[in-house]
N, C-alpha and C positions, 0 to 999 in steps of 0.2 A: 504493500500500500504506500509507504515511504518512497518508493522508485515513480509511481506514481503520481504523489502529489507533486516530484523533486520535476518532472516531465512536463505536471502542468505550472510550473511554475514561468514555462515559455509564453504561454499567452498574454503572463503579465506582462513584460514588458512592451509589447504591443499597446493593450489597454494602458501603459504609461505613456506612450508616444502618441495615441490618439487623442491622448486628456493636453497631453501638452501642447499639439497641433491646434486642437480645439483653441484652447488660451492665447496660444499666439496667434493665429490665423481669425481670430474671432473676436471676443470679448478684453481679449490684453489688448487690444488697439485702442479702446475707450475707457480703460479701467487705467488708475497708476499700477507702476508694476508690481508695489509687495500688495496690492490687496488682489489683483491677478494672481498672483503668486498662492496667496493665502485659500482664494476662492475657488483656484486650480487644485490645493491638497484637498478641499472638500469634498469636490466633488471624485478628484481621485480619490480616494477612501471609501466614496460609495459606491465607483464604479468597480475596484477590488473587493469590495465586500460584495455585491452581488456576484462579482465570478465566483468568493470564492464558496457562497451560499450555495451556490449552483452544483460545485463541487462535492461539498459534503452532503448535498442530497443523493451525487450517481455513486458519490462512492465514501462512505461514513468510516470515519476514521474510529480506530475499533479501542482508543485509551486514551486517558489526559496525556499520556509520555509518546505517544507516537503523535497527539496533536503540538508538544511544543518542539516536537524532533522536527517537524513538518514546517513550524514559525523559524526556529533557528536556521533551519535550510535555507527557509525563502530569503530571511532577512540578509544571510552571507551573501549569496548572490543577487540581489539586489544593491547591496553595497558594493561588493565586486562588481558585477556589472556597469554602473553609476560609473567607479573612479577608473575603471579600465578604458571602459568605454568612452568614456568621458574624456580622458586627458587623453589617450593614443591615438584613437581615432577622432573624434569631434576636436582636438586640439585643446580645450578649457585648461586654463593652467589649475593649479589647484588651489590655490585661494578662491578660484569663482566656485570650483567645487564644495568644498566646505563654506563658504559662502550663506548654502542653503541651510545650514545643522545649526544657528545662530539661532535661537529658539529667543534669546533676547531683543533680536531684531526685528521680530515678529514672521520670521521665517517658520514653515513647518513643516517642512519635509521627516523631521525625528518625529512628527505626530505619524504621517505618514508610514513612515519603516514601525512603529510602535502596531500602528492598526491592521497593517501587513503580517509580524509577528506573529500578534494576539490573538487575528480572524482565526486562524485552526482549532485555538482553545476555545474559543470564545463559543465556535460553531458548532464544538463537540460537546456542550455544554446545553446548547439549545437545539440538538436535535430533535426532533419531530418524532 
């Protein structure tokens, strides 16, 4: 079930790229940027939380320990993916990287990676 969740954890970053596209291509043109910013982790959060709803209806994670085995996965890769991808390919240095983790700046992407984590436990908790 773990190889699984770790397989769907591809579609995330898709649903990450299509929240972000949305924001820039859309609503960040009339919004300043950190409350685009802020109003982009919203809704990413909800757009993640329904995949990952979706998920633990086709396939129900069967322990608290294999849903937080399933949070820590997502979140390594997610963060790996972010500063790999991020600085080698997109070129970002890494100050604009961490940039987003400024939770005093009103940045939220660590709400983000928190609600990413958490969705497994959370969902294995309010299964149906």
């Amino acid at each position: 079930m773990v190889l699984k969740y770790t397989l769907a954890w591809i579609p995330m970053v898709f649903i990450g790229i299509v929240n972000g596209a949305i924001r820039q291509f859309g609503y960040g043109r009339f919004l300043a940027e950190l409350f685009a910013h802020q109003l982009s982790s919203v809704t990413g959060i909800i757009l993640f939380g329904s995949y990952i709803w979706i998920l633990s209806l086709r396939w129900p994670l069967e322990s608290c320990c294999q849903a937080f085995t399933v949070g820590l996965i997502w979140l390594g890769l997610t963060v790996s993916f972010e500063f790999l991808f991020g600085h080698y390919v997109a070129k970002h240095p890494w100050s604009r990287l961490l940039h987003d983790y400024n939770i005093f700046e009103g940045r939220l992407w660590s709400v983000v990676l928190i609600a990413i984590t958490s969705a497994p436990y959370v969902m294995y908790r309010i299964k149906p």
